[in-house]
C-alpha positions as CSV (number, residue, x, y, z in Angstrom):
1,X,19.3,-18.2,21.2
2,X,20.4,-15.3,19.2
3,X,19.4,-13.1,16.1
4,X,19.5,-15.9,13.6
5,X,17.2,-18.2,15.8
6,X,14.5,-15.1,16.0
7,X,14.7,-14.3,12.3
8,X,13.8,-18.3,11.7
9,X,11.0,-18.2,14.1
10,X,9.5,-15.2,12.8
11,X,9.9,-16.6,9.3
12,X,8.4,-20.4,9.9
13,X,6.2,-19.8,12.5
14,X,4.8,-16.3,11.9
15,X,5.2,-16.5,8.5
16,X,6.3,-12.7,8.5
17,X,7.2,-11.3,4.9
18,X,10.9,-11.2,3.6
19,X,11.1,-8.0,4.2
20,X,10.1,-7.6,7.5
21,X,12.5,-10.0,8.4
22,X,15.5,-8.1,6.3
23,X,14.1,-5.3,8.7
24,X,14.7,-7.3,11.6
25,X,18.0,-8.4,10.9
26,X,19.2,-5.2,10.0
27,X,17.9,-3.4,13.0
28,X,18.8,-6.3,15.5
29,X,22.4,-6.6,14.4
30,X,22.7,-2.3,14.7
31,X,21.8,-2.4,18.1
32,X,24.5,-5.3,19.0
33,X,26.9,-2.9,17.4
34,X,25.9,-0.3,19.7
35,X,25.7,-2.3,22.9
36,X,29.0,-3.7,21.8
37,X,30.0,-0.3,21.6
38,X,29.5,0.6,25.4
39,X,31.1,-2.9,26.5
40,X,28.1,-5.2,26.3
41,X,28.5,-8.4,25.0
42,X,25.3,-9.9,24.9
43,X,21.8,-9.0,23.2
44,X,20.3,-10.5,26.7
45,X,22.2,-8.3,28.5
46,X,20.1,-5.3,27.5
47,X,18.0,-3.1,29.5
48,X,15.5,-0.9,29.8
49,X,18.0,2.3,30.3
50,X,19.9,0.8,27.0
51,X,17.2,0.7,24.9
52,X,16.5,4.1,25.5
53,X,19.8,5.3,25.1
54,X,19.8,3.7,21.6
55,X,16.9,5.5,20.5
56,X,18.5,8.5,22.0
57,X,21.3,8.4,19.4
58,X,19.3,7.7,16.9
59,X,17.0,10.5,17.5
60,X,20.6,12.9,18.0
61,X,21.7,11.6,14.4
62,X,18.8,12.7,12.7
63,X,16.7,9.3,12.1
64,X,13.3,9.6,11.0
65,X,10.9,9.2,14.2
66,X,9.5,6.3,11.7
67,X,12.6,5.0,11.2
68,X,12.9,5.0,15.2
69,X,9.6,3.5,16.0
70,X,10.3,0.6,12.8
71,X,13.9,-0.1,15.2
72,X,11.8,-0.2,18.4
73,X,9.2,-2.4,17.2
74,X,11.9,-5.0,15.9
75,X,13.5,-4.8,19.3
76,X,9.9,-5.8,20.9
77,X,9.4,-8.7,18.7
78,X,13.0,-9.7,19.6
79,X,12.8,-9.5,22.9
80,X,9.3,-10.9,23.2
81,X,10.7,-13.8,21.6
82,X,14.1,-14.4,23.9
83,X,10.9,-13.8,26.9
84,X,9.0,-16.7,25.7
85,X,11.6,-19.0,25.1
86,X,13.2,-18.6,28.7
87,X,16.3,-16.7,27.3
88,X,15.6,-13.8,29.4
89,X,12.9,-13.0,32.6
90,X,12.3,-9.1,31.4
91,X,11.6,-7.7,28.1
92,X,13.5,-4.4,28.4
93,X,11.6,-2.7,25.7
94,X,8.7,-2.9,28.0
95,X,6.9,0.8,28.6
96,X,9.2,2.5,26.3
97,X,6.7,4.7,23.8
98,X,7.2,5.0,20.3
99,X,7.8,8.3,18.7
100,X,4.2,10.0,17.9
101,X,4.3,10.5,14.2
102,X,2.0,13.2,12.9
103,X,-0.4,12.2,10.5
104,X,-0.5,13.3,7.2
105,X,-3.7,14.4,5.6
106,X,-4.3,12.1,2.9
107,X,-5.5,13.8,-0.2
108,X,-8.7,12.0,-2.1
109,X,-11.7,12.8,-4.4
110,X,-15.3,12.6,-3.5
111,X,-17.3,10.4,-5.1
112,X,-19.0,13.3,-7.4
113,X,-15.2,14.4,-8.2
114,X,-14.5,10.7,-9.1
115,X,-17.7,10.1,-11.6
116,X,-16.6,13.6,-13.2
117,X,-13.0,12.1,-13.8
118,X,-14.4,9.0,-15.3
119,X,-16.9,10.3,-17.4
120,X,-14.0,12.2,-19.4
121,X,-12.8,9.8,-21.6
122,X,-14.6,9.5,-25.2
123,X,-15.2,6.7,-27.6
124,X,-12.6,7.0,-29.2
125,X,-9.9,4.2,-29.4
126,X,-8.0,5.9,-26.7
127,X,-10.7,7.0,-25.1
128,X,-12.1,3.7,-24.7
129,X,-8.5,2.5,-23.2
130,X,-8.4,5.2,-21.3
131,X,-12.1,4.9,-19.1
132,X,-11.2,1.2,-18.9
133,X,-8.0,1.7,-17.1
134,X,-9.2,4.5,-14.9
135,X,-12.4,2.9,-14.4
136,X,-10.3,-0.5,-12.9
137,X,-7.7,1.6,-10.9
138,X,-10.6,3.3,-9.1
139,X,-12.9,-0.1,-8.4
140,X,-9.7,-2.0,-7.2
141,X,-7.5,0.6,-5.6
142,X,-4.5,-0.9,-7.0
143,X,-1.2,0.9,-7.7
144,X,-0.5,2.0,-11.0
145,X,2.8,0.0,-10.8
146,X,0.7,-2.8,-10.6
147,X,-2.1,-1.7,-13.3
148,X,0.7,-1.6,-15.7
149,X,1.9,-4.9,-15.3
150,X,-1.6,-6.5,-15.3
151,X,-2.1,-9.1,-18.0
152,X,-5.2,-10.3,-20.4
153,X,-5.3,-13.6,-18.6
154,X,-5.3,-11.7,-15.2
155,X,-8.8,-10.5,-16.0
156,X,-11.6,-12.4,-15.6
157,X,-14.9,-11.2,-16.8
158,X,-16.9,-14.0,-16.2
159,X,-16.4,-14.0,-12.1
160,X,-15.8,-10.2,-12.3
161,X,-12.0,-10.0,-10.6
162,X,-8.4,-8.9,-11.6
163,X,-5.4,-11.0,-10.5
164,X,-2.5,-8.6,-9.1
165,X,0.8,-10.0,-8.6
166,X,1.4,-6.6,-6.1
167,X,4.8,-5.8,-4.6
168,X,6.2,-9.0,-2.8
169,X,4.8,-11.9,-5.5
170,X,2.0,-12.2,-3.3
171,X,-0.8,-12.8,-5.6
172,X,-4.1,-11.1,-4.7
173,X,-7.8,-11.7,-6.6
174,X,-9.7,-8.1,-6.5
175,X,-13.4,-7.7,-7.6
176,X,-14.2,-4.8,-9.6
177,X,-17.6,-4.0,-10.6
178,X,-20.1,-3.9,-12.9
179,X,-18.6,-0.2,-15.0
180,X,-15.4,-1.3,-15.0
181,X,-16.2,-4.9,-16.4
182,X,-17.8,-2.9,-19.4
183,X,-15.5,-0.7,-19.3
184,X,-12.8,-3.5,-19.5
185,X,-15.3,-5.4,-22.0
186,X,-15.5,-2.5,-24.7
187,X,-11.9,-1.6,-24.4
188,X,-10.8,-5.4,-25.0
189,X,-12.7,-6.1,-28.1
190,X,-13.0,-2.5,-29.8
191,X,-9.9,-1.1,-28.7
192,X,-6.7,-2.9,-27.6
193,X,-7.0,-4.9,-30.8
194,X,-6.6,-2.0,-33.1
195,X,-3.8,-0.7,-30.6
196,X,-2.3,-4.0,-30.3
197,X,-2.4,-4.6,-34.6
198,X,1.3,-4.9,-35.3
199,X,2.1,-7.2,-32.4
200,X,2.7,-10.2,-32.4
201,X,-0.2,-13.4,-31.5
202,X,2.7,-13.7,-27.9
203,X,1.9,-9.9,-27.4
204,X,-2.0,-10.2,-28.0
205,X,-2.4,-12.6,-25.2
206,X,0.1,-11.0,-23.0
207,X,0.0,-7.4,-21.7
208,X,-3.6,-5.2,-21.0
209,X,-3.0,-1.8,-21.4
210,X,-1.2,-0.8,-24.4
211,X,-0.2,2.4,-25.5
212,X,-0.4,3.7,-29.2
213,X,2.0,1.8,-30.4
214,X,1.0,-1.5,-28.8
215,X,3.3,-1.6,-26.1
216,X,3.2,-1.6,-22.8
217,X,2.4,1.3,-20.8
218,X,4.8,2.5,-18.2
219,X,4.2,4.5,-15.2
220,X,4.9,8.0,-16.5
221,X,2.6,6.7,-19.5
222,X,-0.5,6.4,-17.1
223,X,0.7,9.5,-15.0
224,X,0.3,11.4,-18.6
225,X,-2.6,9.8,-19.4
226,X,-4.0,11.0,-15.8
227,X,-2.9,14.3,-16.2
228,X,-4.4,15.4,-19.5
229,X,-7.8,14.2,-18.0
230,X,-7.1,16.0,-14.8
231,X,-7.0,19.4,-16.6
232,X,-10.2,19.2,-17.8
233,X,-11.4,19.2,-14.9
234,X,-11.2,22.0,-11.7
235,X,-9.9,20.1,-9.5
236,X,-6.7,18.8,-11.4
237,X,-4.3,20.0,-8.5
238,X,-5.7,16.5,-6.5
239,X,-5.7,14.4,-9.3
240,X,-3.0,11.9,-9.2
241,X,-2.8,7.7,-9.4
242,X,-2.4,7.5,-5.6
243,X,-5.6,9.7,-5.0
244,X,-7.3,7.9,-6.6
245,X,-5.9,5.0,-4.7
246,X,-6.2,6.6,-1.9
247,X,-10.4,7.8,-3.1
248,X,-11.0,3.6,-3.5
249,X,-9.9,3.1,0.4
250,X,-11.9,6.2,2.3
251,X,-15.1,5.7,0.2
252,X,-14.8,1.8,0.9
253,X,-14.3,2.6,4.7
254,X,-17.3,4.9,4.4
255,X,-19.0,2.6,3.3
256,X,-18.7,0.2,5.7
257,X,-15.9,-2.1,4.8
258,X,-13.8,-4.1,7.6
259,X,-10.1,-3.0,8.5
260,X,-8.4,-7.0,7.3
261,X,-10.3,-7.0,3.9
262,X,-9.2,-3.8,2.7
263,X,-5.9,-4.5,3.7
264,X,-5.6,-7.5,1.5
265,X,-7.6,-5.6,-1.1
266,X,-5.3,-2.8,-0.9
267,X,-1.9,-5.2,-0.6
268,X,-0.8,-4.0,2.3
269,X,2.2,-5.8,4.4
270,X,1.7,-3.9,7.5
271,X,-2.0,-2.8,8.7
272,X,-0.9,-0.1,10.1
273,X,-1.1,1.6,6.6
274,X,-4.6,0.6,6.4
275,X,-5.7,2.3,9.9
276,X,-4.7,5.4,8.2
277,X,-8.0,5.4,5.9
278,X,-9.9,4.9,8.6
279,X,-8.2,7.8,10.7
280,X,-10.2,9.8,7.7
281,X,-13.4,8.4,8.1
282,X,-13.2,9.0,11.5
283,X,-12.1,12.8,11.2
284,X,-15.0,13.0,8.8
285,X,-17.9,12.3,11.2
286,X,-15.8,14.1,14.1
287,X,-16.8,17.1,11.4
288,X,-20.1,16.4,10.5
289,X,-20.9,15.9,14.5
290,X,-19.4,19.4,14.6
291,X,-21.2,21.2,12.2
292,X,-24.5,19.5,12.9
293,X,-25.3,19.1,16.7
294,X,-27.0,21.7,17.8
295,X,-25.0,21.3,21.3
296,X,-21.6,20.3,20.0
């Protein structure tokens, strides 16, 4: 059993996304080079003093530590897999550590911050456009690639959810509550019509979010959109799609959400990008511990 025999494995049986498996192979078939390299055939024939060697060299050309610990991890799988099969007694990956990363702070607006941002936006026809796209990009944390893209028959107002196609065709059904629904409901009959007027009865039903001249919006269109709104405000140095993103996740994991439903809420592939908003939480009652026992 080789590469190709792991990559089918993990791809049938573990039903691991297409690009974790591109990952894989690419990884998989840069270490053969390297072992190749120093006169090793064979992928079995690896151990633990190889491995590290390999991450060595990576480390001495300048990779990433992410980029390291992504390698090492499709190594593991690798390996665990020629383990299990009887392909090989050791798994030579075994008690190698993974580069620590340091975190990065992740930036986001408090809920008082957030109801100031969304109560910006007047009645006008923009305006109305306008609260209804910020109001659904802050109840359903999506990205603002994929608020762009969303469609009038991916909202549905009776159940109260969006349909988001995300980032790897995986379609994903998000709630959103009760202000963005009439948010949503105001902007859809008062507003995108008039927007929408020269288009065509195709375009009507198609896109959700038009811009002035009934077309669709495009990223920079949003991040414009975002910006103007953000300087009214005195705090306009955080505001930007991903905070608020990113403001969705840490006030959901404050309040109380588990770690696998805002992962497929949020679209994540890997969960490790979801541990992240709970780091925050975390680090945010580490504070409050701090500044409020009287023996801490």
């Amino acid at each position: 059993m080789g590469i190709e025999e792991f990559l089918n494995y993990e791809k049938e049986n573990k039903k691991v996304s297409s690009n974790t498996i591109e990952a894989y192979k690419q990884d998989m078939y840069e270490f053969q080079r390297f072992l190749s390299s120093r006169g090793i055939s064979s992928l079995k024939d690896a151990t633990n003093t190889t491995v590290v060697a390999y991450l060595m060299e990576l480390k001495n050309d300048g990779k990433a530590k992410a980029t390291v610990n992504r390698k090492l991890s499709s190594m593991r799988a690798f390996y665990r897999f020629l383990v299990n099969n009887g392909e090989v007694k050791d798994n030579p990956t075994e008690d190698i550590k993974s580069p620590r990363i340091a975190r990065k702070e992740i930036a986001y607006l408090t809920i008082e911050e957030v109801n100031t941002l969304l109560e910006l936006p007047d009645d006008s026809i923009k305006g109305k456009r306008d609260r209804a796209m910020l109001e659904v990009l802050y109840a359903t944390g999506i990205r603002v690639s994929e608020i762009v893209e969303l469609k009038l028959s991916d909202v549905n107002m009776r159940m109260g959810f969006v349909t988001c196609n995300g980032n790897h065709a995986k379609a994903r059904i998000v709630p959103i509550g009760t202000p963005a629904k009439k948010a949503l409901a105001d902007y859809i009959e008062n507003s995108r019509k008039v927007l929408m007027r020269k288009q065509d009865a195709e375009a009507m039903d198609g896109i959700l979010f038009a811009n002035y001249v009934g077309e669709p919006f495009t990223r920079q269109g949003f991040w414009k959109v975002l910006k103007r709104y953000g300087e009214k405000t005195d705090f306009a140095d955080k505001i930007t799609p991903q905070v608020l993103r990113n403001s969705f996740a840490v006030h959901m994991v404050q309040n109380g959400i588990d770690m696998l439903s805002l992962q497929e809420l949020m679209g994540h592939e890997d969960i490790t990008a979801t541990q992240v908003y709970f780091g925050v939480a975390k680090s945010r009652i580490k504070d409050a511990y701090d500044r409020t026992h009287p023996r801490a």
